[in-house]
N, C-alpha and C positions, 0 to 999 in steps of 0.2 A: 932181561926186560922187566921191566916193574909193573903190576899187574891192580888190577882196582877189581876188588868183588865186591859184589850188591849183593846184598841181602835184599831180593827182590821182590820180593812178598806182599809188601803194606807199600814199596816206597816210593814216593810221588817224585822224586829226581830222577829218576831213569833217564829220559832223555836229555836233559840239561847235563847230568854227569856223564853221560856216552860223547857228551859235542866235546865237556870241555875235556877229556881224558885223549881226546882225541888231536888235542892242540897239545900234548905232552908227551905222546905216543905213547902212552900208556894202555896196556892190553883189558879192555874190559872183561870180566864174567859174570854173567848173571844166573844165581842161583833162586831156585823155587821148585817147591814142590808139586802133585800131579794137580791140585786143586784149584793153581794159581796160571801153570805153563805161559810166563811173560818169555817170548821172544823179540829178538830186535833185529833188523840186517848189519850182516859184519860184525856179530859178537858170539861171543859163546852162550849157550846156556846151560847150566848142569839143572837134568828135575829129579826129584830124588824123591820115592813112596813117602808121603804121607805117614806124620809121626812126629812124634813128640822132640823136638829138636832134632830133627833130619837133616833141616837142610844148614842149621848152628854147623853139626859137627863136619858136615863135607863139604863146607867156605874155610872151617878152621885147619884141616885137614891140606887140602889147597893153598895154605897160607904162606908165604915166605917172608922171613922178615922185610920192613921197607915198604912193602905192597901198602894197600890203601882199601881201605873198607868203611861202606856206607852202611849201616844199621838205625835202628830205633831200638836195637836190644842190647840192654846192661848185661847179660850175662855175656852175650855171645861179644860184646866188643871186650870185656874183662879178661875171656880168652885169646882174644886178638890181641889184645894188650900183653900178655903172656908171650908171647912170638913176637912182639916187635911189630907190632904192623902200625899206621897211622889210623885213628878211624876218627869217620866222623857222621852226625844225625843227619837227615835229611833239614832240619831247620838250621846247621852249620855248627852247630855245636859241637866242639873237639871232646876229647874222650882221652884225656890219658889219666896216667898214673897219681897223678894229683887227684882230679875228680871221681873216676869211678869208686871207691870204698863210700863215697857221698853218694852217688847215684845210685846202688846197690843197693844201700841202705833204706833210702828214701822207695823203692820197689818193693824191699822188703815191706817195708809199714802198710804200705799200700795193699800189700797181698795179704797181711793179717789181718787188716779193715776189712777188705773185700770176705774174708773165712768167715767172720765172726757176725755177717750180714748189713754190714755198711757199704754205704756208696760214695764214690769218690766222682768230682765232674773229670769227662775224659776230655782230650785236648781240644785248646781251640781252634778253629776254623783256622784253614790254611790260606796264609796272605801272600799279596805279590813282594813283600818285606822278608819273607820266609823264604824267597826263592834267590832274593840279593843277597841274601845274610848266608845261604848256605852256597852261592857261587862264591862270593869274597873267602870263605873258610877253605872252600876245596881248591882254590885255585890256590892259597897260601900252601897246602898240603901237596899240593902239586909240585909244587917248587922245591920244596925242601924234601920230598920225596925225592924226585932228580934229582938234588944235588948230593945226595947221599951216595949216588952209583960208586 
């Protein structure tokens, strides 16, 4: 059975990806740590202490190729990607092997501004466009996830 883990921490689709995962019979997890404990009925949750990529390494860990993973994190879907998995942002934006060495990079920059005492504006306000663009993206993922069996 093919499995969808959330990196459930920051991510505002949770329930929208729980309904449609569930029109594919695809098994959700949600993973977070002790400071966040998102539970939902009828899924798993793993929480895992508190710590510097905790709950990165035991979604990645959990991962079989094929599965399916919702992030905001370039590193942690670079290693998804590594496994084979499908991932994709809660704004619908897919994540493979074509883009992440550009997203990587572009985080990187980001994080030597941020060292060096500069500011970056963080993202914008989350729209009802943001929540169609990432059902259309996950439900393509969906599919071709299936058809993979």
């Amino acid at each position: 059975m093919k499995k969808l883990l959330i990196d459930a921490d920051a991510c505002p689709v949770i329930d929208l990806a729980l309904f449609i995962s569930s029109q594919y019979e695809i098994k959700p997890i949600l993973f977070c740590d002790t400071s966040h404990r998102i539970e939902r009925e009828n899924t798993i949750t793993i929480i895992v202490p508190k710590g510097p990529d905790s709950v990165d390494f035991k979604l990645v860990n959990a991962l079989s190729p094929g599965d399916i993973v919702i992030t905001n994190d370039y590193g942690l879907a670079a290693m998804c990607l590594a496994k084979r998995a499908f991932v994709v942002d809660s704004n619908g934006r897919e994540m493979t092997a074509d883009n992440i060495d550009q997203l990587l990079a572009f985080r990187y920059e980001g994080a030597k501004i941020r060292r060096s005492g500069g500011r970056l504006k963080g993202p914008k306000k989350r729209t009802e466009k943001n929540n169609i663009s990432f059902e259309s993206k996950f439900r393509q993922i969906c599919e071709r996830a299936i058809s993979e069996r």
